[in-house]
DSSP file (Angstrom, degrees, kcal/mol; ACC not computed):
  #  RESIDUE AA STRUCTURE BP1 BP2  ACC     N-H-->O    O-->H-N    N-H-->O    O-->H-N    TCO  KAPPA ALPHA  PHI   PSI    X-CA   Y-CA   Z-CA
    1    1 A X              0   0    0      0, 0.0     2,-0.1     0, 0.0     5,-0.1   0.000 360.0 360.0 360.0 143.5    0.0    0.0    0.0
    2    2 A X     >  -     0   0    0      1,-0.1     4,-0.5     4,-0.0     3,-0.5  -0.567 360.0-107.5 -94.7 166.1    1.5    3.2   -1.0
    3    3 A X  H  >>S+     0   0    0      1,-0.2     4,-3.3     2,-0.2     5,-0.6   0.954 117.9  56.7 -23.4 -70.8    1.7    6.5    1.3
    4    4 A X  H  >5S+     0   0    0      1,-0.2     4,-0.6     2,-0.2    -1,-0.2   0.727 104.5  45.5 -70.2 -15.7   -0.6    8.1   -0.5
    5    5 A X  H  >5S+     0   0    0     -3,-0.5     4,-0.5     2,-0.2    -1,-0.2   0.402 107.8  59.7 -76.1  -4.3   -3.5    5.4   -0.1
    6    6 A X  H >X5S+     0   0    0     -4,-0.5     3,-3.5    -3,-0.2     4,-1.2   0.882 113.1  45.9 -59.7 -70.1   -2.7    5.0    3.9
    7    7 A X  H 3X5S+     0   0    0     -4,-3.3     4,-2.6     1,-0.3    -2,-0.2   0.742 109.8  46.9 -57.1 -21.7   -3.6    8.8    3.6
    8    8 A X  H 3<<S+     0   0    0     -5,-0.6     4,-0.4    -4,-0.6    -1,-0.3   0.934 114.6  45.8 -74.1 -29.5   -6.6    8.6    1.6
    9    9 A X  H XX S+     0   0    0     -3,-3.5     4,-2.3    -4,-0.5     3,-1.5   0.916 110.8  59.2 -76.2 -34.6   -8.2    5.7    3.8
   10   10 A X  H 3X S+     0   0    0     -4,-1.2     4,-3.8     1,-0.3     5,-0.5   0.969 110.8  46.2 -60.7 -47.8   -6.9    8.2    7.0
   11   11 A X  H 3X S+     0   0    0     -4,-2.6     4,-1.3    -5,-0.3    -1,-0.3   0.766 112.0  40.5 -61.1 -10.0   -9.3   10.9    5.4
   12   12 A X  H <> S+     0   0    0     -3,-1.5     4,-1.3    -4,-0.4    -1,-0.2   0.809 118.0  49.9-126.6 -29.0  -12.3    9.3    4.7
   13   13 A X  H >X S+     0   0    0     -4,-2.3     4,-3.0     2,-0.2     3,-0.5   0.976 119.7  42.3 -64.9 -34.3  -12.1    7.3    8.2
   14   14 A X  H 3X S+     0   0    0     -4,-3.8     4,-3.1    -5,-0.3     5,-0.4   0.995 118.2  42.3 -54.8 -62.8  -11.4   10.8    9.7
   15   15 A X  H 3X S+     0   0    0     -4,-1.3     4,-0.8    -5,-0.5    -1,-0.2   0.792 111.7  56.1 -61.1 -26.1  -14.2   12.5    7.5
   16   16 A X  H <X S+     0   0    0     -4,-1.3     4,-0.7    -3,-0.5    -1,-0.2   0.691 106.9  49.3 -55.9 -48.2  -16.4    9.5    8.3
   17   17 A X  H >X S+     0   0    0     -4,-3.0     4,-1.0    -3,-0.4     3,-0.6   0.873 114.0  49.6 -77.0 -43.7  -15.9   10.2   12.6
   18   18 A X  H >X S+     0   0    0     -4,-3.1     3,-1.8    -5,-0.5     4,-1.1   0.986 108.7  47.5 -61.2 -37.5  -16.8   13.9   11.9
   19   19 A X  H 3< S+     0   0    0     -4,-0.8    -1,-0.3    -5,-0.4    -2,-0.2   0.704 113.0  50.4 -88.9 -13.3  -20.0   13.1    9.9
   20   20 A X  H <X S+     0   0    0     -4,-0.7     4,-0.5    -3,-0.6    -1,-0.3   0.389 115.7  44.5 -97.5 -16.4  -21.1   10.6   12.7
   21   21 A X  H << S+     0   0    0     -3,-1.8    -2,-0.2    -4,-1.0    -3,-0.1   0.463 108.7  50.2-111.2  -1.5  -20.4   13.3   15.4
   22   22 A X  T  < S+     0   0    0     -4,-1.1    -2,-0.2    -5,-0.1    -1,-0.2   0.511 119.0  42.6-101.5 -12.0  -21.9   15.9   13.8
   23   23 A X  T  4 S+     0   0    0     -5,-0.2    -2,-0.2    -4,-0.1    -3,-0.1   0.717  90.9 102.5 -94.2 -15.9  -25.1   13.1   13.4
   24   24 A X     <  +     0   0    0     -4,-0.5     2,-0.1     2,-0.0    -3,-0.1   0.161  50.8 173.7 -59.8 159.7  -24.8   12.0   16.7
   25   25 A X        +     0   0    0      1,-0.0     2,-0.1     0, 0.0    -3,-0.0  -0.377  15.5 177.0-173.6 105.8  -27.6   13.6   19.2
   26   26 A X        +     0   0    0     -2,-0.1     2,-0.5     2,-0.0    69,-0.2  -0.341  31.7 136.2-132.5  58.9  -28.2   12.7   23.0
   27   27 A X        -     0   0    0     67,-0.2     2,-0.4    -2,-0.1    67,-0.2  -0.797  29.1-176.1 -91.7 124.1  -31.0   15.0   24.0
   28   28 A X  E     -A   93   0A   0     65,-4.2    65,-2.1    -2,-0.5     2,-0.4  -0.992  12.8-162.2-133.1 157.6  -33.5   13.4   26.0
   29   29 A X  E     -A   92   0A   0     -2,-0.4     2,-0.4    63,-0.2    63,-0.2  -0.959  12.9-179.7-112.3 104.1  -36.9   14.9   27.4
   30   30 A X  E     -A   91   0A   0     61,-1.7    61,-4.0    -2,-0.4     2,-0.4  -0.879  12.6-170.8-108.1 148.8  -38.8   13.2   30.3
   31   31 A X  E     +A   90   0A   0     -2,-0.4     2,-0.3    59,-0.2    59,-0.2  -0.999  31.7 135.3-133.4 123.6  -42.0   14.2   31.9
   32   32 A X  E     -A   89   0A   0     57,-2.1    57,-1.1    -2,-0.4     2,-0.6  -0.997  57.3 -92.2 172.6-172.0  -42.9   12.2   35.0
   33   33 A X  E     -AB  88  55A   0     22,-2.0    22,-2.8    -2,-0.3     2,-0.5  -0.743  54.4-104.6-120.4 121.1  -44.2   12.1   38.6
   34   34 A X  E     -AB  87  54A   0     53,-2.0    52,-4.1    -2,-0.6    53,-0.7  -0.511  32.0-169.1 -51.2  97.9  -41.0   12.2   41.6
   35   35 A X  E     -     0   0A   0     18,-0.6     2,-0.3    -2,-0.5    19,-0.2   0.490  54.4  -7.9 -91.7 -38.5  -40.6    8.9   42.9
   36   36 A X  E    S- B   0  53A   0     17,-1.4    17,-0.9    48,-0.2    -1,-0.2  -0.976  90.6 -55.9-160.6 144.5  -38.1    9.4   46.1
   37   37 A X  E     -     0   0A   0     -2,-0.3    47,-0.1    15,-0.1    16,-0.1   0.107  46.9-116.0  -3.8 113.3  -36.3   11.9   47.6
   38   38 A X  E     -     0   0A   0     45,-0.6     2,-0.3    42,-0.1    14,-0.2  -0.465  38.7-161.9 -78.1 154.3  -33.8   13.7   45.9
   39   39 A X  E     - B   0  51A   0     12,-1.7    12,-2.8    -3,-0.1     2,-0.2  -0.994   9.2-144.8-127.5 130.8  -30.6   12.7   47.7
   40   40 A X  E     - B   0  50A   0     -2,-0.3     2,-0.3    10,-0.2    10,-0.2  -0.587  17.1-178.6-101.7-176.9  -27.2   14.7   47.6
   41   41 A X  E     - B   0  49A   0      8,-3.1     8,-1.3    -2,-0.2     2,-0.3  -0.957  23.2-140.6-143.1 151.1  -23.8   12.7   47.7
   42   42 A X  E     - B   0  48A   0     -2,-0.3     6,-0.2     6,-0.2     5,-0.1  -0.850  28.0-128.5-136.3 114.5  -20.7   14.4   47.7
   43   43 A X    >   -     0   0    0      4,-1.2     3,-2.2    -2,-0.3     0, 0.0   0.307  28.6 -99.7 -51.2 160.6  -18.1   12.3   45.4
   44   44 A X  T 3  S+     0   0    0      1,-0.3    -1,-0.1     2,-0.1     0, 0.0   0.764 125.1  61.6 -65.2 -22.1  -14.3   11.0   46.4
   45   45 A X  T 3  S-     0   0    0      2,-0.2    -1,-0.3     1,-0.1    -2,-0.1   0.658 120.0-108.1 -86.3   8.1  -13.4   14.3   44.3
   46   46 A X  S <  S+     0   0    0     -3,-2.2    -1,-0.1     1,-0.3    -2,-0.1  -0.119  74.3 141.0  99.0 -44.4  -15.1   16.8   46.3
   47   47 A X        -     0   0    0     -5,-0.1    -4,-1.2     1,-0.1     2,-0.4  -0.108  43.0-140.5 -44.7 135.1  -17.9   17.2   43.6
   48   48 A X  E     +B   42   0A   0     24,-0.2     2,-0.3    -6,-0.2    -6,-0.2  -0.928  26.2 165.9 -94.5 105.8  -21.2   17.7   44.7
   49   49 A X  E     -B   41   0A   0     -8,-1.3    -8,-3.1    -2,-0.4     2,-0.4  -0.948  25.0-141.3-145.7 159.3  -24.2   16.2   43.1
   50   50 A X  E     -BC  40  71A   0     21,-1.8    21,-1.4    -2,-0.3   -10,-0.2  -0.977  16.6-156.4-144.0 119.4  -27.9   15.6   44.0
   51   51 A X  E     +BC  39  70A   0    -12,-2.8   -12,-1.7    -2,-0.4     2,-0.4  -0.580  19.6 159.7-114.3 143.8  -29.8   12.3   43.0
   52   52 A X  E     - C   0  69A   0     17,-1.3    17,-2.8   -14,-0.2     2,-0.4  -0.991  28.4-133.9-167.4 141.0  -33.8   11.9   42.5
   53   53 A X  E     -BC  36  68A   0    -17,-0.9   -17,-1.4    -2,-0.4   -18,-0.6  -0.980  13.6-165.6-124.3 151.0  -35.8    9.2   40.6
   54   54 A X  E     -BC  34  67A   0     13,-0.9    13,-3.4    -2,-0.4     2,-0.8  -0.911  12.8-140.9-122.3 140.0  -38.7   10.0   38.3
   55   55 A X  E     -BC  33  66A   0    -22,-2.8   -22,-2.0    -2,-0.3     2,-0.2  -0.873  22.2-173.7-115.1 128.1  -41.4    7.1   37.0
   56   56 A X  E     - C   0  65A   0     -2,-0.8     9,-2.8     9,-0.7     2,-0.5  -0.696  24.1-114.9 -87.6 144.1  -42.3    7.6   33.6
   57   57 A X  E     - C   0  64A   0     -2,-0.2     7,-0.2     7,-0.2     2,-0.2  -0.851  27.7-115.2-111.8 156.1  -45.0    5.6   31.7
   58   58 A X        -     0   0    0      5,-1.4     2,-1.0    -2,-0.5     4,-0.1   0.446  44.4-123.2 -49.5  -0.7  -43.9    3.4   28.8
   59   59 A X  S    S-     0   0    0      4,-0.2    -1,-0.1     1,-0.2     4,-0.1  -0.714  90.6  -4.9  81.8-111.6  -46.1    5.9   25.8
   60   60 A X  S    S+     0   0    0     -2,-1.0    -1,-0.2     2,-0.1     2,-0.2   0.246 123.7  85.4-111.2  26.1  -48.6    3.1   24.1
   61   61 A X  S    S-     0   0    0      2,-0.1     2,-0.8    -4,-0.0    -2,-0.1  -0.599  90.5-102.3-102.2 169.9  -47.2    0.2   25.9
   62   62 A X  S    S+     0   0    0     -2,-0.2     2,-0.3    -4,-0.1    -2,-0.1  -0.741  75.5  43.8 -97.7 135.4  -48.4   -0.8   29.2
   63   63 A X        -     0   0    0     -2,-0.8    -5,-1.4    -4,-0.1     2,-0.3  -0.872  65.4-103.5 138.1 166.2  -46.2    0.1   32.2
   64   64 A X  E     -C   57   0A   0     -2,-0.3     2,-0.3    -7,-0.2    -7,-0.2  -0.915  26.1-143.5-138.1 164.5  -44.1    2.6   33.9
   65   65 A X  E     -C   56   0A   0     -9,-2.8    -9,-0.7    -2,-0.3     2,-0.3  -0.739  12.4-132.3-107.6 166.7  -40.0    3.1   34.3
   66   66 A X  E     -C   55   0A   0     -2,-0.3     2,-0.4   -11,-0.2   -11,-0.2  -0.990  26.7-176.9-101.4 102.8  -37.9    4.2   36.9
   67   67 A X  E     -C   54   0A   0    -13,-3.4   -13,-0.9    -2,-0.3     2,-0.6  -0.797  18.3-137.4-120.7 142.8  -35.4    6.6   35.6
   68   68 A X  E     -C   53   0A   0     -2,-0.4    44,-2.7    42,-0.3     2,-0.5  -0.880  15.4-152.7-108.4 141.7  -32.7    8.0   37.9
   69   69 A X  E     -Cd  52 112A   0    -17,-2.8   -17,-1.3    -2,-0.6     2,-0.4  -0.885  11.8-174.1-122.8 123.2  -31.8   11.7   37.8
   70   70 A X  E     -Cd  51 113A   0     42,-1.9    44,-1.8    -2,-0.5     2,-0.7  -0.956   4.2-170.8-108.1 125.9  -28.5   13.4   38.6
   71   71 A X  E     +Cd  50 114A   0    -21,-1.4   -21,-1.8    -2,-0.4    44,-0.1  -0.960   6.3 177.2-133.1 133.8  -28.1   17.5   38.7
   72   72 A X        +     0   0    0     -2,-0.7   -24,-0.2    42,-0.5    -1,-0.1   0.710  46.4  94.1-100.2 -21.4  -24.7   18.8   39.1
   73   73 A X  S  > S-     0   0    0      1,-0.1     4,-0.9   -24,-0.0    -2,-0.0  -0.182  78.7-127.2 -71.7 159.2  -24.9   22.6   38.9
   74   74 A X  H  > S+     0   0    0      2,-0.2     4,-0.7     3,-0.1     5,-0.3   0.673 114.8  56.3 -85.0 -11.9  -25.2   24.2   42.2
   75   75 A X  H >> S+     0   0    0      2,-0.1     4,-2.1     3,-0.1     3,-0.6   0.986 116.0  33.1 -62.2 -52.3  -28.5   25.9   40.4
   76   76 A X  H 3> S+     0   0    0      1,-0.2     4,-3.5     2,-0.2    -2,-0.2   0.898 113.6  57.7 -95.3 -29.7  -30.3   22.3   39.4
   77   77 A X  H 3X S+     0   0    0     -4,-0.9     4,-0.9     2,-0.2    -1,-0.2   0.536 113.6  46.6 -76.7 -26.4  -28.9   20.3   42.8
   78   78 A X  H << S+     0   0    0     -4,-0.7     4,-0.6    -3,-0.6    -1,-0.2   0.791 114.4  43.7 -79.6 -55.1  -31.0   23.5   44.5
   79   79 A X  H >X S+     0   0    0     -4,-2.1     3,-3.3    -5,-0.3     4,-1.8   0.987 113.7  52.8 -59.2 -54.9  -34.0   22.8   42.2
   80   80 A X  H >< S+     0   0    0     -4,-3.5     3,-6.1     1,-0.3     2,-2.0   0.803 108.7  52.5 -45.0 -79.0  -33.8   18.8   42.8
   81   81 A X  T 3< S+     0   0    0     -4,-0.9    -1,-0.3     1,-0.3    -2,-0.2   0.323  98.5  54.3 -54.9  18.7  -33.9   19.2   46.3
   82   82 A X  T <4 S+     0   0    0     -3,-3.3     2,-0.3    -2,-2.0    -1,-0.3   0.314  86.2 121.7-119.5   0.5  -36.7   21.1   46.8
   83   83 A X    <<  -     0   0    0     -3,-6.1   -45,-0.6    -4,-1.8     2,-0.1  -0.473  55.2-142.8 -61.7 121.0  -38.6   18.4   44.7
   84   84 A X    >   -     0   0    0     -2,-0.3     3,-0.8     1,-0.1     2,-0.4  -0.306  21.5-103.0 -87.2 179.7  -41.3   16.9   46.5
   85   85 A X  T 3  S+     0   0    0      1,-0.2   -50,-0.2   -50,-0.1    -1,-0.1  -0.692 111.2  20.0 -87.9 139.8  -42.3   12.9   46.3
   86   86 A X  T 3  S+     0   0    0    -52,-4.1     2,-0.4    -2,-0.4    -1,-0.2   0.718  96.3 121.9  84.1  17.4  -45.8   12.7   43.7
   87   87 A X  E <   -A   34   0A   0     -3,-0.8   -53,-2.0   -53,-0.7     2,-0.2  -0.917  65.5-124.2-116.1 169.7  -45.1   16.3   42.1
   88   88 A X  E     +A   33   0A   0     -2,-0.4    32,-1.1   -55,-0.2     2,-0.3  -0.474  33.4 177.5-138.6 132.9  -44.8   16.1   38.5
   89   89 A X  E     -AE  32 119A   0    -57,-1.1   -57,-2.1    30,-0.2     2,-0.5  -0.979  28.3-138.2-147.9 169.0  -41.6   17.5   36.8
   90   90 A X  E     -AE  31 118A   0     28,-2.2    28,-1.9    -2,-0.3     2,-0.3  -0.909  25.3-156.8-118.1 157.8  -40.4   17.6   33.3
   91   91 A X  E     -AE  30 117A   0    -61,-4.0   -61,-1.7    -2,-0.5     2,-0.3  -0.973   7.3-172.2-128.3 132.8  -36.0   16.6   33.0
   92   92 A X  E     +AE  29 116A   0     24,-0.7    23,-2.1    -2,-0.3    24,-1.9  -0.913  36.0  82.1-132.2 128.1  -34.4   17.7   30.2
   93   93 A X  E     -AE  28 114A   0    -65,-2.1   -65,-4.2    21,-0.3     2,-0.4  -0.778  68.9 -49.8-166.7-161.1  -30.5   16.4   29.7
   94   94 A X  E     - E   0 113A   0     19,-3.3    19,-1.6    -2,-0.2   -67,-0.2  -0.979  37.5-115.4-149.3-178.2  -28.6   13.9   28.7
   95   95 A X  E     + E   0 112A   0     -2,-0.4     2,-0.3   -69,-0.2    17,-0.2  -0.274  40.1 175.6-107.0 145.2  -28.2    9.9   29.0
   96   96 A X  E     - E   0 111A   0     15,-2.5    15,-2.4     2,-0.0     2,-0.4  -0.988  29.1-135.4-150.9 140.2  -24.9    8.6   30.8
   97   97 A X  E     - E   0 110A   0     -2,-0.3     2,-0.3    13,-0.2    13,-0.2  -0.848  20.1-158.8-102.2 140.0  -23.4    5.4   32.0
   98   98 A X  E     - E   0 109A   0     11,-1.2    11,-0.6    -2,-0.4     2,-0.3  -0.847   7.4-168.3-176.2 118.2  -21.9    5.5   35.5
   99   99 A X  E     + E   0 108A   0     -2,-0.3     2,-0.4     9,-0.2     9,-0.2  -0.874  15.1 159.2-119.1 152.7  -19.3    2.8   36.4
  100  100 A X  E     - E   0 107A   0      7,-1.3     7,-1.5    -2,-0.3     2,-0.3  -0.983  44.0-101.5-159.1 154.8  -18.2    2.2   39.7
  101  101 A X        -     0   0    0     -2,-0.4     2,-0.3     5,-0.2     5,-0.2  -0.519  44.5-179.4 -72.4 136.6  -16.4   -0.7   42.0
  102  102 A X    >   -     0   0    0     -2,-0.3     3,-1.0     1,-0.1     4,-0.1  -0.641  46.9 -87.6-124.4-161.9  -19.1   -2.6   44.3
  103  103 A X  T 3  S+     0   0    0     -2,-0.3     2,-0.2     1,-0.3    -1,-0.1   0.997 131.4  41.4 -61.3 -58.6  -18.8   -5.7   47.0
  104  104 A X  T 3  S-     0   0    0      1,-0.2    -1,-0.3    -3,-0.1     2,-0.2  -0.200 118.7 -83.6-107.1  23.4  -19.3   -7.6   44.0
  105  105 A X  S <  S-     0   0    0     -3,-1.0     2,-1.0    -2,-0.2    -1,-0.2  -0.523  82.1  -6.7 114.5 165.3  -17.3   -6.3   40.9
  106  106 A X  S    S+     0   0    0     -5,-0.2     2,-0.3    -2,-0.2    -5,-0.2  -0.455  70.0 177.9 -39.1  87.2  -17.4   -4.1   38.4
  107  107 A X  E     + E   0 100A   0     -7,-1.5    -7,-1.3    -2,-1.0     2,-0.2  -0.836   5.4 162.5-105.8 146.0  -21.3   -2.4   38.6
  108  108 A X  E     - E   0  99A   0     -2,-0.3     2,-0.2    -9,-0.2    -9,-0.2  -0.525  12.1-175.6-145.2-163.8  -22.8    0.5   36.4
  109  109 A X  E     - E   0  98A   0    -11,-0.6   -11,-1.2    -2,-0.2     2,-0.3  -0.675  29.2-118.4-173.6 169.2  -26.6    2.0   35.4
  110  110 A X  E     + E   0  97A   0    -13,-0.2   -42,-0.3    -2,-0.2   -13,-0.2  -0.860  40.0 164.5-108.7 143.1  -27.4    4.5   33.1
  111  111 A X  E     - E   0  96A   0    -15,-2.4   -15,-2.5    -2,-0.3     2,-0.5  -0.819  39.4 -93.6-143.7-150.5  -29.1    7.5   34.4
  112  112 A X  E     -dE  69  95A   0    -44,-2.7   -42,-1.9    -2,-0.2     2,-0.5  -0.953  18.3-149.3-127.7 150.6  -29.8   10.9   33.2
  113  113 A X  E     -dE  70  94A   0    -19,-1.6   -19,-3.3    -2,-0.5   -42,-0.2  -0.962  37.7-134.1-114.4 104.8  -27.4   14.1   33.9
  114  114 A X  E     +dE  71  93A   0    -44,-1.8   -42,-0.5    -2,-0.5   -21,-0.3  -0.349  35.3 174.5 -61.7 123.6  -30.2   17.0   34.0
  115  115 A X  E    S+     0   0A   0    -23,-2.1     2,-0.4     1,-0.2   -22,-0.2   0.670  74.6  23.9 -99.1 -14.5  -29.8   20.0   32.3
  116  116 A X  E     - E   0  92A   0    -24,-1.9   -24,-0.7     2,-0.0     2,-0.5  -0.975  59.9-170.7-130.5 102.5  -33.1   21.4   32.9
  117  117 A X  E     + E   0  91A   0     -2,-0.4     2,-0.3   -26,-0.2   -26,-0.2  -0.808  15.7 176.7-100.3  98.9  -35.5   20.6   35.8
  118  118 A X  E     - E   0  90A   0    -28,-1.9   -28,-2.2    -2,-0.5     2,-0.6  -0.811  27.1-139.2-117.1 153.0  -39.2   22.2   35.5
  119  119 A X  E       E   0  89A   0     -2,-0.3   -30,-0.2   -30,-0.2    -2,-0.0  -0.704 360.0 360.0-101.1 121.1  -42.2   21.7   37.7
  120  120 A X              0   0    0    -32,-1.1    -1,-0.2    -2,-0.6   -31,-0.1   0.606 360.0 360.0-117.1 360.0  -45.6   21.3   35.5
């Protein structure tokens, strides 16, 4: 393979990772009813953040979810905690996977990192 056809395959994977990050999109919008306490934790770094579950229902299926909600800001960590259990909020953010060490291994969950918290 010559030089110059490494570099042409470098461009078009390179031009290939831009056009996939510019397609890329991980906005999500939930509307649902405050499930527990918001809780705050303050992380091994110092960082402060304040944890809340919402249940959602499933759209035309039957059923509800349990989505867990993180707000980092000292603005939305103010808003979570003044969330009551049963009041209604809309979350707008975006979805993140959370690894950590447990008793038992390697453990993770996905939750959502709020950018927006609103009361309807």
């Amino acid at each position: 393979m010559t030089v110059k056809e490494k570099l042409s395959k470098k461009a078009i994977r390179q031009a290939a990772v831009e056009l996939d990050s510019t397609l890329a999109l991980n906005d999500v919008l939930l509307r649902g009813r405050v499930s527990s306490t918001a809780a705050e934790k303050e992380l091994p770094s110092g960082d402060k953040v304040v944890e809340f579950r919402i249940v959602i229902a499933r759209g035309d299926e039957l059923g509800f979810d349990t989505i867990d909600i993180s707000a980092w800001s000292s603005k939305l960590r103010r808003s979570a905690s003044s969330l009551k259990t049963e009041e209604w909020v809309e979350v707008s953010g975006s979805i993140k996977r959370r690894f950590w060490h447990g008793a038992t291994g390697l453990a993770s969950r996905w939750q959502i990192d709020a950018s927006e918290i609103t009361r309807l």
